[in-house]
C-alpha positions in Angstrom: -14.5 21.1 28.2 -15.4 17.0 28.4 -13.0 14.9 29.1 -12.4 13.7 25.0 -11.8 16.7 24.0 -8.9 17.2 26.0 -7.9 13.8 24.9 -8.0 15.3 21.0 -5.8 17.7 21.8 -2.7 15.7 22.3 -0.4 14.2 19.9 -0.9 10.7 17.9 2.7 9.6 19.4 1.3 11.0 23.2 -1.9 8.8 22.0 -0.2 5.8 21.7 2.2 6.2 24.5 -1.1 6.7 27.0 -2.3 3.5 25.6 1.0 1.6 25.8 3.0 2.6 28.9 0.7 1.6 31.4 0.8 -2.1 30.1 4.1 -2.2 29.2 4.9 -1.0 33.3 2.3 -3.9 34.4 3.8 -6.6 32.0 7.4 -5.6 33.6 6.0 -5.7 37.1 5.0 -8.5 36.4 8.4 -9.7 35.5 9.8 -8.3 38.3 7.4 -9.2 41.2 6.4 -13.0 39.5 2.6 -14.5 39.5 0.8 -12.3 42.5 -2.5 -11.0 42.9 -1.7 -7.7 42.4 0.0 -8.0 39.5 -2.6 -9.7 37.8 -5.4 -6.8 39.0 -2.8 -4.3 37.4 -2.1 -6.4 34.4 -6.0 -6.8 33.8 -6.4 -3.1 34.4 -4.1 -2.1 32.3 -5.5 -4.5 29.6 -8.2 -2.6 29.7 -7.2 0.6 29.4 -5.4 -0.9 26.4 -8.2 -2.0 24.6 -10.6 0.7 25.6 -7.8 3.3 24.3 -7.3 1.0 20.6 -11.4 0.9 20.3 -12.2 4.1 21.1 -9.4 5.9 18.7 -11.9 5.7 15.6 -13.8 8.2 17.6 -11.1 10.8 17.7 -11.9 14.3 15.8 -8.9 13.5 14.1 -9.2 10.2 12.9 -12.7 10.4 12.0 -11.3 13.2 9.7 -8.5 11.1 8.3 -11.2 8.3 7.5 -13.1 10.5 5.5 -10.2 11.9 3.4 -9.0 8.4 2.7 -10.9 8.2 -0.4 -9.6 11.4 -1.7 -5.5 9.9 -1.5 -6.5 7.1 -3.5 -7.4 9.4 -6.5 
């Protein structure tokens, strides 16, 4: 089993929230702990991980699926 398909398995809401929560918890440490070095590694990071996770959703079984059915709601 590869890693993505493990990743299809979950929900569209558990989707999101893996994308979200880890930048979400950086921009609050970053709150917390002010301008500091590791803050901005972990705020980069999860950046990252952000963008990586909104980029790569297209690629999902699921949403390829839901692309290709698109046509067929507007009829």
């Amino acid at each position: 089993m590869s890693p993505g398909a493990l990743f299809d398995q979950i929900s569209p809401h558990a989707r999101v929230a893996t994308a979200l929560v880890p930048f979400l918890v950086a921009i609050s440490l970053r709150l917390l702990l002010g301008k500091n070095r590791m803050t901005r590694a972990v705020l980069s990071l999860a950046t990252m991980w952000f963008a990586i996770n909104v980029l790569l959703a297209p690629y999902s079984v699921e949403m390829r699926r839901d692309i290709a059915n698109l046509g067929g709601r507007f009829r």
